[in-house]
C-alpha positions in Angstrom: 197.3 92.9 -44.0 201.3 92.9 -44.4 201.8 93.3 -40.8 199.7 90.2 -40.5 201.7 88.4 -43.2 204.6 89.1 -41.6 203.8 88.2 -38.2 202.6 84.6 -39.6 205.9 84.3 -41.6 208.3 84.8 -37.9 205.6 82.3 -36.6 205.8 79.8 -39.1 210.2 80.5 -39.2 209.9 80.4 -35.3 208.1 76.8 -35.3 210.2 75.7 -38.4 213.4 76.3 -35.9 212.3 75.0 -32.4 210.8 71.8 -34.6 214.2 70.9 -36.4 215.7 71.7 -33.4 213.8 69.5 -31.6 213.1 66.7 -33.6 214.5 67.0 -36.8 217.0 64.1 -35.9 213.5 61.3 -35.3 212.6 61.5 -39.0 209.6 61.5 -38.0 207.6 64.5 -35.6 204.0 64.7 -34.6 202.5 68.1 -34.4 199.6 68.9 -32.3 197.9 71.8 -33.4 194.5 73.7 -33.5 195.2 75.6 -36.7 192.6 75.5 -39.6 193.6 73.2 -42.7 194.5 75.9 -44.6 196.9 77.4 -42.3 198.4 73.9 -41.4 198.9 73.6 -45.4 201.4 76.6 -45.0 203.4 75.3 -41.7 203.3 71.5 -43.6 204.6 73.3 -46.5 207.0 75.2 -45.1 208.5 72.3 -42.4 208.9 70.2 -45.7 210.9 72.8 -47.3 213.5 73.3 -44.2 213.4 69.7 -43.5 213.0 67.4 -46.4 214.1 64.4 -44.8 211.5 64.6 -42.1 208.1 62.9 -42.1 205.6 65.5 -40.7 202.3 64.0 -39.0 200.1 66.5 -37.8 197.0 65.8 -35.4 194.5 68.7 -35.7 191.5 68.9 -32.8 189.4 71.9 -31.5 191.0 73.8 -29.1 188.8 72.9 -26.2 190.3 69.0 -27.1 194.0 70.1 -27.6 194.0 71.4 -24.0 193.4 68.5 -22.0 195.0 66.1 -24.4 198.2 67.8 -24.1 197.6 68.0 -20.1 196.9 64.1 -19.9 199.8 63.1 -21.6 201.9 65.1 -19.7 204.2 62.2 -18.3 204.1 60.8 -21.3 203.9 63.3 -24.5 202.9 61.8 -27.7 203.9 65.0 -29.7 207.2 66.7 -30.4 205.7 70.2 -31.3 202.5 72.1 -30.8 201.7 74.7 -34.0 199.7 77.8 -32.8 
């Protein structure tokens, strides 16, 4: 269970980095992600935390939706970051 913890915790630092990174200076990001809600809670949460001044909109869909979505906008992304 702690490796598991800890593995989610580098995830969630990992993402927290490449999103301010790449987006911090919008003040706003879309996230595309096929997390569960309470998983996204934690990532939400934690984005808040490093980046207060950044409004975080999130766009959950199944996996088998997130796929082609991401491939069709692919000249044209309408997401900064994709979480898991």
């Amino acid at each position: 269970m702690k490796r598991f913890s800890l593995r989610r915790t580098s995830l969630m630092a990992a993402c927290a980095f490449a999103t301010l990174m790449g987006a911090a200076q919008a003040g706003t990001i879309t996230v595309y992600t096929s997390l569960e809600e309470d998983e996204i809670k934690d990532y939400v949460a934690q984005a808040k935390k490093d980046m207060p001044d950044v409004t975080v909109n999130v766009l959950r869909l199944p996996t088998g939706d997130l796929g082609p979505r991401i491939l069709a906008e692919a000249k044209n992304p309408q997401h900064d970051v994709v979480w898991g």
